[in-house]
PDB file of N, CA, C and O in Angstrom:
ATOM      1  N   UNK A   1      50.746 -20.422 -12.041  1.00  0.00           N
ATOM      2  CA  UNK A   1      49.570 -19.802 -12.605  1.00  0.00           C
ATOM      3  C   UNK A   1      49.393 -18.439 -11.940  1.00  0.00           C
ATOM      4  O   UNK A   1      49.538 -18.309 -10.725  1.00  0.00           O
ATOM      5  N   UNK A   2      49.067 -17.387 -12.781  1.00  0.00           N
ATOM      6  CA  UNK A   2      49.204 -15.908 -11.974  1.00  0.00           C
ATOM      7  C   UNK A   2      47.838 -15.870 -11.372  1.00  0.00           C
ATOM      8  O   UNK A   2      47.017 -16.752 -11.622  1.00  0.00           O
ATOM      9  N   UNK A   3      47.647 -15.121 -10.786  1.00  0.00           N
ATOM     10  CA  UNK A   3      46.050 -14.356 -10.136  1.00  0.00           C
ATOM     11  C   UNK A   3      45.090 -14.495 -11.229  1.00  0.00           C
ATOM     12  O   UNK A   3      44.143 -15.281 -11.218  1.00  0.00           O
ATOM     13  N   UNK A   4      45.437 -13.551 -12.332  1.00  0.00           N
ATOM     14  CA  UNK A   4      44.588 -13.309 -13.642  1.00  0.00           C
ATOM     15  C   UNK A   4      44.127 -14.891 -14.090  1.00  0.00           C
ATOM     16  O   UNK A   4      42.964 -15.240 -14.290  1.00  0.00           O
ATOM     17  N   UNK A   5      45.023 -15.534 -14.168  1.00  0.00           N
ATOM     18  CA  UNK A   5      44.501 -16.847 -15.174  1.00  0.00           C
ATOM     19  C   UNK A   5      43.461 -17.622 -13.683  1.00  0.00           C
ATOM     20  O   UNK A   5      42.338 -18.102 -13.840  1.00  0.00           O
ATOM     21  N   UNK A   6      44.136 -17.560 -12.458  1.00  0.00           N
ATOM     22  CA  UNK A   6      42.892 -18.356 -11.828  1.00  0.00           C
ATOM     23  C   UNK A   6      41.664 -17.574 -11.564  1.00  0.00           C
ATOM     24  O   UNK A   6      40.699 -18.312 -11.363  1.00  0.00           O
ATOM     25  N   UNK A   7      41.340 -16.027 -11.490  1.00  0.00           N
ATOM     26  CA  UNK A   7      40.192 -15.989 -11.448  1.00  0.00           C
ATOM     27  C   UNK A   7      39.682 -15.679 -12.813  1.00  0.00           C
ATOM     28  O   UNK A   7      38.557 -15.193 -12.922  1.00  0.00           O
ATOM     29  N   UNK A   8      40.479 -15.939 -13.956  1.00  0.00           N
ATOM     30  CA  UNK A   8      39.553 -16.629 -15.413  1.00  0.00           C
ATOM     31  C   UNK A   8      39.183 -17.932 -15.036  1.00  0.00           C
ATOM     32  O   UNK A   8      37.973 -17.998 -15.252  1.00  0.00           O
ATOM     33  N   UNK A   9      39.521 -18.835 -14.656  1.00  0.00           N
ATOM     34  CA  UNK A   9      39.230 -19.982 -14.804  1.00  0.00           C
ATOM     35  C   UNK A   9      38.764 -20.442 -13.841  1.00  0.00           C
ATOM     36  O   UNK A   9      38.510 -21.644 -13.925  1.00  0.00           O
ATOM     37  N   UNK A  10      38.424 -19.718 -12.463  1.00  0.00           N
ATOM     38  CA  UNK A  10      37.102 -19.621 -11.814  1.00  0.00           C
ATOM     39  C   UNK A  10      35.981 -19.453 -12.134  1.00  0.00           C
ATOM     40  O   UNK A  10      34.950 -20.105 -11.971  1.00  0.00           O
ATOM     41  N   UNK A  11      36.330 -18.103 -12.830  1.00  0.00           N
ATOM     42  CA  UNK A  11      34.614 -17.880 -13.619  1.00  0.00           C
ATOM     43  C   UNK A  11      34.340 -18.569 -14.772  1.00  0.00           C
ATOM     44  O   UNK A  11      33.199 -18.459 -15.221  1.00  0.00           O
ATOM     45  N   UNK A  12      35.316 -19.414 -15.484  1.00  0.00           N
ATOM     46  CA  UNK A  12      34.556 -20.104 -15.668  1.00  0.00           C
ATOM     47  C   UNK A  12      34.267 -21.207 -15.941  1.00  0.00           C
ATOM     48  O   UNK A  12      33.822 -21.682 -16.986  1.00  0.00           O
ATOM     49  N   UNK A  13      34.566 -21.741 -14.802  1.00  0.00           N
ATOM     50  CA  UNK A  13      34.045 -23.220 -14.465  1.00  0.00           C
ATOM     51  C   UNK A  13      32.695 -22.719 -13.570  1.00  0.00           C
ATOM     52  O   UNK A  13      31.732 -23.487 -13.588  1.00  0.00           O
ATOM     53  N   UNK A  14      32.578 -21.441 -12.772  1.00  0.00           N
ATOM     54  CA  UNK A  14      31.512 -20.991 -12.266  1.00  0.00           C
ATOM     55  C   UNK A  14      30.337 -20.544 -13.773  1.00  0.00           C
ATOM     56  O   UNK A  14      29.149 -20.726 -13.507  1.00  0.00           O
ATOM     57  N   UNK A  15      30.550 -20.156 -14.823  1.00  0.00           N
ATOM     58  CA  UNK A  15      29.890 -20.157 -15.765  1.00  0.00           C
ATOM     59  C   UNK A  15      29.520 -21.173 -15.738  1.00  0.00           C
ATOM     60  O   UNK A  15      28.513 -21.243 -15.033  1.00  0.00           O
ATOM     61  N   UNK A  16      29.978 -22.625 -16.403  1.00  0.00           N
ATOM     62  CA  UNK A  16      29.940 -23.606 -17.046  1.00  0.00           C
ATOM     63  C   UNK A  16      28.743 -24.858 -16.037  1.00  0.00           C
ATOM     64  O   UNK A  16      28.048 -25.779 -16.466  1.00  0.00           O
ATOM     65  N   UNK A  17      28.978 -24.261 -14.391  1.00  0.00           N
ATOM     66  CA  UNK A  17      28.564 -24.796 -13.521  1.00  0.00           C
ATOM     67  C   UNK A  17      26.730 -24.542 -13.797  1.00  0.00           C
ATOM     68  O   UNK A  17      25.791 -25.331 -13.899  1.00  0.00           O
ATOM     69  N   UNK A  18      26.840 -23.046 -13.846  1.00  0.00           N
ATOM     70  CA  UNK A  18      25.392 -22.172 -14.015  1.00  0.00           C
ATOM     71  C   UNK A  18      25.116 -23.110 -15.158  1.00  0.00           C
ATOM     72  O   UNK A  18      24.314 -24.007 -14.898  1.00  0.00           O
ATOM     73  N   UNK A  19      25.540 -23.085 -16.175  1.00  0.00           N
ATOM     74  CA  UNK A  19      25.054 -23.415 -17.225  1.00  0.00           C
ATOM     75  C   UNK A  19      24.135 -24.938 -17.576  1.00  0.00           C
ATOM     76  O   UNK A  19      23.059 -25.089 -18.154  1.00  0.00           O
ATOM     77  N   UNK A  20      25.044 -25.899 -16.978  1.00  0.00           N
ATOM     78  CA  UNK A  20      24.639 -27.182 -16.448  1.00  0.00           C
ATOM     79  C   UNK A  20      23.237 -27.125 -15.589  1.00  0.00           C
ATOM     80  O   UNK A  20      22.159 -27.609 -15.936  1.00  0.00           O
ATOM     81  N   UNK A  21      23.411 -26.702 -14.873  1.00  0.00           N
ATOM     82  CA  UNK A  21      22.630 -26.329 -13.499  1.00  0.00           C
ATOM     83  C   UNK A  21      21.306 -25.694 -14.356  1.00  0.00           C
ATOM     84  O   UNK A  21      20.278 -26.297 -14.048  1.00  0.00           O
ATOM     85  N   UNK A  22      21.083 -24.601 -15.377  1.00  0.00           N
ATOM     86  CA  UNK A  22      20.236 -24.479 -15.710  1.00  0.00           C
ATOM     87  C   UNK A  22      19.318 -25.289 -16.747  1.00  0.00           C
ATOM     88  O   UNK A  22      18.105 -25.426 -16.906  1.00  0.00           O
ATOM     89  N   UNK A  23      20.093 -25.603 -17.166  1.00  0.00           N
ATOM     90  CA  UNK A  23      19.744 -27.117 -18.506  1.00  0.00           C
ATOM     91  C   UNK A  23      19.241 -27.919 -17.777  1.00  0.00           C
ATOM     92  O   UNK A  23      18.187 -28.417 -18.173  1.00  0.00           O
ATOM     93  N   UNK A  24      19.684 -28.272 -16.696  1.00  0.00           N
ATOM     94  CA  UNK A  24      19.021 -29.528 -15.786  1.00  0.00           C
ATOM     95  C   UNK A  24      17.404 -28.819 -15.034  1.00  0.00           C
ATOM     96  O   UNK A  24      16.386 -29.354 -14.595  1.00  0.00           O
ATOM     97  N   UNK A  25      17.688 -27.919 -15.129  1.00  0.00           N
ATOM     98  CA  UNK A  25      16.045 -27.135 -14.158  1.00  0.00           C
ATOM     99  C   UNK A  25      15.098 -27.141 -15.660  1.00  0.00           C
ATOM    100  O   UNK A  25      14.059 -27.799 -15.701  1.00  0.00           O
ATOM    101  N   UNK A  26      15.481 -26.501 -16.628  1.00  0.00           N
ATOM    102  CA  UNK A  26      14.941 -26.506 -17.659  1.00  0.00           C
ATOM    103  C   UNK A  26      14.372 -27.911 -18.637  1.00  0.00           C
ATOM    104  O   UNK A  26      13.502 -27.782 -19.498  1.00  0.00           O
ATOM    105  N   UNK A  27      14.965 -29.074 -18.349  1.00  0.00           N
ATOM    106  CA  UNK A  27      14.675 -30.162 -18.743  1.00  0.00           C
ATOM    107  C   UNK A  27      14.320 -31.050 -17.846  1.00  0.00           C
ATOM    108  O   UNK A  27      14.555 -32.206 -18.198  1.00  0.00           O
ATOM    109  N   UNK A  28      13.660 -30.880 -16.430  1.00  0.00           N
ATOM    110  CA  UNK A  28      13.543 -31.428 -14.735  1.00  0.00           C
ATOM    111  C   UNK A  28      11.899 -32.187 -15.203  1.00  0.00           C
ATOM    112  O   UNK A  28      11.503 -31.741 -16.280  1.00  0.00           O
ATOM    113  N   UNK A  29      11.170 -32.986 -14.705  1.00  0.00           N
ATOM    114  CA  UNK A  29       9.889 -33.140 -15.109  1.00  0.00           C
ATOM    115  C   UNK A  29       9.133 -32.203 -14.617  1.00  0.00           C
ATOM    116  O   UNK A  29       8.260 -31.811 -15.391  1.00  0.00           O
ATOM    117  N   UNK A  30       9.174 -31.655 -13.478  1.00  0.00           N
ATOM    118  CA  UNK A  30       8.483 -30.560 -13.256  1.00  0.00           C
ATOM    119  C   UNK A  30       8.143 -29.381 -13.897  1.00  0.00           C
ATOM    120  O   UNK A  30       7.213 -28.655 -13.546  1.00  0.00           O
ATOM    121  N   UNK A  31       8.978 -29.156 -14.949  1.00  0.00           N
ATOM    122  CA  UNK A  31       8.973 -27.909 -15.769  1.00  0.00           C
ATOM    123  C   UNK A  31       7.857 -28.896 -17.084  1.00  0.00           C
ATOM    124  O   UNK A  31       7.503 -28.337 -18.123  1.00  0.00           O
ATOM    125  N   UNK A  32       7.618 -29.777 -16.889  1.00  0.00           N
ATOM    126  CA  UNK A  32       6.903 -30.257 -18.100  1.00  0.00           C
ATOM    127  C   UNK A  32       5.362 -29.526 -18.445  1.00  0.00           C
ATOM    128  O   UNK A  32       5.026 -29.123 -19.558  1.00  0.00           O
ATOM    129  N   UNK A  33       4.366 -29.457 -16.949  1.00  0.00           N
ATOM    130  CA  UNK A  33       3.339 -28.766 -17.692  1.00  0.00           C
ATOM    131  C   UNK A  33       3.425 -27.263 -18.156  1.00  0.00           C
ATOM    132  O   UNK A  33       2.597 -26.766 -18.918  1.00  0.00           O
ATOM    133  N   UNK A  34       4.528 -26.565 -17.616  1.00  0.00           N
ATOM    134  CA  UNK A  34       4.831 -25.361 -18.310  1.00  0.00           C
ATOM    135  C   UNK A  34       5.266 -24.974 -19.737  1.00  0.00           C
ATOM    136  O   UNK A  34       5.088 -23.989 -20.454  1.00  0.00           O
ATOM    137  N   UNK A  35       6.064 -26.439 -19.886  1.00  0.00           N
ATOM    138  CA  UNK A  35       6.045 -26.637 -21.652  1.00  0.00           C
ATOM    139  C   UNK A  35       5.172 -26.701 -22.224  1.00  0.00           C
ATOM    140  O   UNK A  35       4.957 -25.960 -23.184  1.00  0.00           O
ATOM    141  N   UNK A  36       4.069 -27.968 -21.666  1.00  0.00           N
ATOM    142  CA  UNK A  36       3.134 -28.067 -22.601  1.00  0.00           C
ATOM    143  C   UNK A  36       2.055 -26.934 -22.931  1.00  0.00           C
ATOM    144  O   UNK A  36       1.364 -26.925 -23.949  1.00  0.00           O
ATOM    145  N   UNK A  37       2.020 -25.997 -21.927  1.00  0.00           N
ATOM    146  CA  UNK A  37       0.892 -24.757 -21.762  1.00  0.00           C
ATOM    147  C   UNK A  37       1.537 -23.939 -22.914  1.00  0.00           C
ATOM    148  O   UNK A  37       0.755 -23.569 -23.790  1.00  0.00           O
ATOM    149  N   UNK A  38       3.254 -23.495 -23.086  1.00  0.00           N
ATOM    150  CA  UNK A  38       3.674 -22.899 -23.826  1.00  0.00           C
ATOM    151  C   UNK A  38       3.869 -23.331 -25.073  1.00  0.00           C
ATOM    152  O   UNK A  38       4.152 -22.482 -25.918  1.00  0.00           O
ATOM    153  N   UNK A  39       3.762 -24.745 -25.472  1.00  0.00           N
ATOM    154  CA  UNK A  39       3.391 -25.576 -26.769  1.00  0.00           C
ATOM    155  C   UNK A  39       1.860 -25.049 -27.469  1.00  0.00           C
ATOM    156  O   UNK A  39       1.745 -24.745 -28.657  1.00  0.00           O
ATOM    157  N   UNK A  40       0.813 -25.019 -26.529  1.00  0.00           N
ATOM    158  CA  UNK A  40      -0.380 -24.581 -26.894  1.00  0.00           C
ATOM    159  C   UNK A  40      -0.818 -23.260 -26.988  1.00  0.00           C
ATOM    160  O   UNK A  40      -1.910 -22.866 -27.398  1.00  0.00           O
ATOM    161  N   UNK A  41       0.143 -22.595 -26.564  1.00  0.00           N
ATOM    162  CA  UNK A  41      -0.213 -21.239 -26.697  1.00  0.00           C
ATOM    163  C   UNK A  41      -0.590 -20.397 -27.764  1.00  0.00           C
ATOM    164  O   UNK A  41      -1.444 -19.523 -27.613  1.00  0.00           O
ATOM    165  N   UNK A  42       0.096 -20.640 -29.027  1.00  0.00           N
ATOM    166  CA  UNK A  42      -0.483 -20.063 -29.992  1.00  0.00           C
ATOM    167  C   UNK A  42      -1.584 -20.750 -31.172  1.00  0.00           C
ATOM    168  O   UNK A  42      -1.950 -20.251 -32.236  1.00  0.00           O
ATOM    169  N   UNK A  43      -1.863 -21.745 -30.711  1.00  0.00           N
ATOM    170  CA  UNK A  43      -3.134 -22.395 -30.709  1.00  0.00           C
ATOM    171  C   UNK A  43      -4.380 -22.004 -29.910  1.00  0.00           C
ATOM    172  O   UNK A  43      -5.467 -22.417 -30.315  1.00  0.00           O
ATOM    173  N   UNK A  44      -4.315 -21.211 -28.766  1.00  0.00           N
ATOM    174  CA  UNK A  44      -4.826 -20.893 -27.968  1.00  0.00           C
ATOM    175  C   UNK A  44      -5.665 -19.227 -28.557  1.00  0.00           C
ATOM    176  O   UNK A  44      -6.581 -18.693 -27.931  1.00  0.00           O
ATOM    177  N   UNK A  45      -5.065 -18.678 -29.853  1.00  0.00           N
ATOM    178  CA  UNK A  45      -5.141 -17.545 -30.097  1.00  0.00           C
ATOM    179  C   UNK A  45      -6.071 -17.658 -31.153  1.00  0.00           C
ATOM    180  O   UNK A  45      -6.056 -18.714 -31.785  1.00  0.00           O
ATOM    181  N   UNK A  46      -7.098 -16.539 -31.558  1.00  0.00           N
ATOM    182  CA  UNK A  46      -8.406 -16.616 -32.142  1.00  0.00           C
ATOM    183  C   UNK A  46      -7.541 -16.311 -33.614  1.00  0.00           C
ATOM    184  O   UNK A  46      -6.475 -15.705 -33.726  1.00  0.00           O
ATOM    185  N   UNK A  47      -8.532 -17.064 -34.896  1.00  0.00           N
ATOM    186  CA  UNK A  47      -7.925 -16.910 -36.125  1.00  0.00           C
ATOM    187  C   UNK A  47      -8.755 -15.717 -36.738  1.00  0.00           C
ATOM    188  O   UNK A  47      -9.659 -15.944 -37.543  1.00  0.00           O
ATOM    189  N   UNK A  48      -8.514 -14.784 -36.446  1.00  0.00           N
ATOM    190  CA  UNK A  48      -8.658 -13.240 -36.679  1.00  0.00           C
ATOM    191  C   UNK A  48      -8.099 -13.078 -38.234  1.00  0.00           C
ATOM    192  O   UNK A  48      -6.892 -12.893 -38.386  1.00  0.00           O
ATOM    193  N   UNK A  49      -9.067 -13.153 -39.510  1.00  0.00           N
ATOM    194  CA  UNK A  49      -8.302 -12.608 -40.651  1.00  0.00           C
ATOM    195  C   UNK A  49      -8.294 -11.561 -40.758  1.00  0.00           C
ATOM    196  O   UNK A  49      -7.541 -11.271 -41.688  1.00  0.00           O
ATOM    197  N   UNK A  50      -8.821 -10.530 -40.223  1.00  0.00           N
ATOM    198  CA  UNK A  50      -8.021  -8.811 -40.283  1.00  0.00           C
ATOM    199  C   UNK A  50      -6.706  -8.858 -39.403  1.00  0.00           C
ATOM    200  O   UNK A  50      -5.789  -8.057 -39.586  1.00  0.00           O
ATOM    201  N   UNK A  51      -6.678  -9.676 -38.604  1.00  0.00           N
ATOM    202  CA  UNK A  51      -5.350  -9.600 -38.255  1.00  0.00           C
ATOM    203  C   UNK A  51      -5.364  -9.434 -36.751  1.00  0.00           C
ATOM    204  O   UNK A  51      -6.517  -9.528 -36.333  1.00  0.00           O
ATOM    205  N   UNK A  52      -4.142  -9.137 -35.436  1.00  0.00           N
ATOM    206  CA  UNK A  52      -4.729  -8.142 -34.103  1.00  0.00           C
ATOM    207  C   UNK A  52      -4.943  -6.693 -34.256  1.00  0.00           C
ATOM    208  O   UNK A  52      -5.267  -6.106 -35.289  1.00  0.00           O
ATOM    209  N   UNK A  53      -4.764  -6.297 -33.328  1.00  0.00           N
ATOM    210  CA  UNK A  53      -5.300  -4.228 -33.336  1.00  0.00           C
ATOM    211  C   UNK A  53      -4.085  -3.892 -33.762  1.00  0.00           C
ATOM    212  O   UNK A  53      -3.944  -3.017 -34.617  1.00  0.00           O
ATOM    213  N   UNK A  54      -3.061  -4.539 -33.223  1.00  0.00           N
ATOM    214  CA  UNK A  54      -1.680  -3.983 -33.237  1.00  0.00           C
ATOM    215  C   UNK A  54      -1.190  -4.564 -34.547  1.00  0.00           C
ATOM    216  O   UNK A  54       0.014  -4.325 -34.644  1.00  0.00           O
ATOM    217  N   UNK A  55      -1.676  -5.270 -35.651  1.00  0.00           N
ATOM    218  CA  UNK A  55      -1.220  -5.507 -36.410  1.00  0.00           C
ATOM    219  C   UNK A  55      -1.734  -4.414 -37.563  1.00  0.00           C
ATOM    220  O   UNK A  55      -1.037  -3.938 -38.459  1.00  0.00           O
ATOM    221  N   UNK A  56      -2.887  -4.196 -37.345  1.00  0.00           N
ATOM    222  CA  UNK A  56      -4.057  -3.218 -37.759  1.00  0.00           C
ATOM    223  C   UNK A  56      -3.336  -1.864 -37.792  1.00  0.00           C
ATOM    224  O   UNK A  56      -3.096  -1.102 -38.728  1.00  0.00           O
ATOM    225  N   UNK A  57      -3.031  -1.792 -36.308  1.00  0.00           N
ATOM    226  CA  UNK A  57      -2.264  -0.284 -36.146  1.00  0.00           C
ATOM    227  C   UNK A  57      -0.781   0.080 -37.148  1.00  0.00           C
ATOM    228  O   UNK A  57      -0.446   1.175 -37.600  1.00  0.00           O
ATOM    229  N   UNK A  58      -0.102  -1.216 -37.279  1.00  0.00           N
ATOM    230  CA  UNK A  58       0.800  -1.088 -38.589  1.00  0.00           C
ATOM    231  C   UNK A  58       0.841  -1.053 -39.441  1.00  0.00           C
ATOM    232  O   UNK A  58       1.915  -1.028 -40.042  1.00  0.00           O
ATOM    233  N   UNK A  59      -0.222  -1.031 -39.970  1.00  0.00           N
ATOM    234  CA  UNK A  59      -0.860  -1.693 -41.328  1.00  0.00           C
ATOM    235  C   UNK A  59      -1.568  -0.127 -41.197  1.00  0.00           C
ATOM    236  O   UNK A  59      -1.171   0.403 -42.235  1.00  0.00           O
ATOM    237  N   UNK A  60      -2.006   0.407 -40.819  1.00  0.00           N
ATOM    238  CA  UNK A  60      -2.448   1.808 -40.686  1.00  0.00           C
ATOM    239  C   UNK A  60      -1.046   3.298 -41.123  1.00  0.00           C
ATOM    240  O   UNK A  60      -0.814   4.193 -41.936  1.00  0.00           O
ATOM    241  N   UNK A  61      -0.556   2.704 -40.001  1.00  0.00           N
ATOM    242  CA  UNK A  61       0.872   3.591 -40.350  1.00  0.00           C
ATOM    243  C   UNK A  61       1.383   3.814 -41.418  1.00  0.00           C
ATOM    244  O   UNK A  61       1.528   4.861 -42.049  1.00  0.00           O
ATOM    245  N   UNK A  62       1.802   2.266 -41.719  1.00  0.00           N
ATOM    246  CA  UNK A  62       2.239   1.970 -43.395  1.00  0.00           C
ATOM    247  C   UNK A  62       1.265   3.135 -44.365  1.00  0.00           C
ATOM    248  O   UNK A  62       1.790   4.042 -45.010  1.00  0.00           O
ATOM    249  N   UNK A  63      -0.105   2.911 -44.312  1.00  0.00           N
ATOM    250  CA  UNK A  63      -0.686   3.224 -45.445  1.00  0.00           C
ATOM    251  C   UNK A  63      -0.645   5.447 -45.307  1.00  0.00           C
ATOM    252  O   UNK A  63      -0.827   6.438 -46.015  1.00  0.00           O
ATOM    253  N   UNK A  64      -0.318   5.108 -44.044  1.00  0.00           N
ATOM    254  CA  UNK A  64      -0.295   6.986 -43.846  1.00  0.00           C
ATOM    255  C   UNK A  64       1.158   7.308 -44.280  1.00  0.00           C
ATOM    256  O   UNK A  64       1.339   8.304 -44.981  1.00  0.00           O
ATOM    257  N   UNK A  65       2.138   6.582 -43.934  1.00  0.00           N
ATOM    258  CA  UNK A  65       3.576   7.526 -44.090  1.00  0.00           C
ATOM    259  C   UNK A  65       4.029   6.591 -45.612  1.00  0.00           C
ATOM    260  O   UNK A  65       5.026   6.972 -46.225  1.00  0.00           O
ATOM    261  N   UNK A  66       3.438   5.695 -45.998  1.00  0.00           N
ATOM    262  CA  UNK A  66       3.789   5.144 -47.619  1.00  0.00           C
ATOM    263  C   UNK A  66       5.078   4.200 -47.339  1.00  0.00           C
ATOM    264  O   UNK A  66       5.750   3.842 -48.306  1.00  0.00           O
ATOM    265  N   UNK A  67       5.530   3.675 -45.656  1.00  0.00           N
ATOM    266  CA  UNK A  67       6.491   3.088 -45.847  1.00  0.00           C
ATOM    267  C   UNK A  67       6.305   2.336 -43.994  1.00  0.00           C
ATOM    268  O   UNK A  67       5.574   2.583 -43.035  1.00  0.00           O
ATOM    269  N   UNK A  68       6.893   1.822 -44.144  1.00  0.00           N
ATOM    270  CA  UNK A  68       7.387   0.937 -42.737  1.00  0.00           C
ATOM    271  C   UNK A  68       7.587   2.204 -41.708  1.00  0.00           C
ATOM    272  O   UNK A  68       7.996   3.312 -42.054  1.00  0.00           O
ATOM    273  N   UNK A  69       7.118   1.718 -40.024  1.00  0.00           N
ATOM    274  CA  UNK A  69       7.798   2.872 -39.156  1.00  0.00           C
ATOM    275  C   UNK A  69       9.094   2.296 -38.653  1.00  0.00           C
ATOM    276  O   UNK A  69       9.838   2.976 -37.946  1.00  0.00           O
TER     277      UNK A  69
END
């Protein structure tokens, strides 16, 4: 096996390692009330039928330049 092919296949089994490793932090019980806060989050947001400011502010643009910015 030359140089080249083992430090390909260092990195990546060192990829593959990270990768594992993060799936497991990401699915850990501890990360659970951070899910659930981010489950509720856009429930958490006021039902505004004009819309936000920043939606307002596009919706402004549009009607000045006659097209999308």
């Amino acid at each position: 096996m030359s140089g080249q092919a083992l430090v390909g296949t260092a990195i990546l089994v060192l990829v593959v390692a990270i990768f594992i490793g993060i799936v497991f932090w990401a699915y850990s019980g501890g990360r659970k009330k951070h899910f659930d806060q981010a489950a509720q989050a856009p429930f958490a947001l006021s039902d505004n039928a004009e819309g936000t400011d920043s939606d307002n502010s596009i919706k402004q643009d549009i009607d000045q330049r006659g097209r999308q910015p």
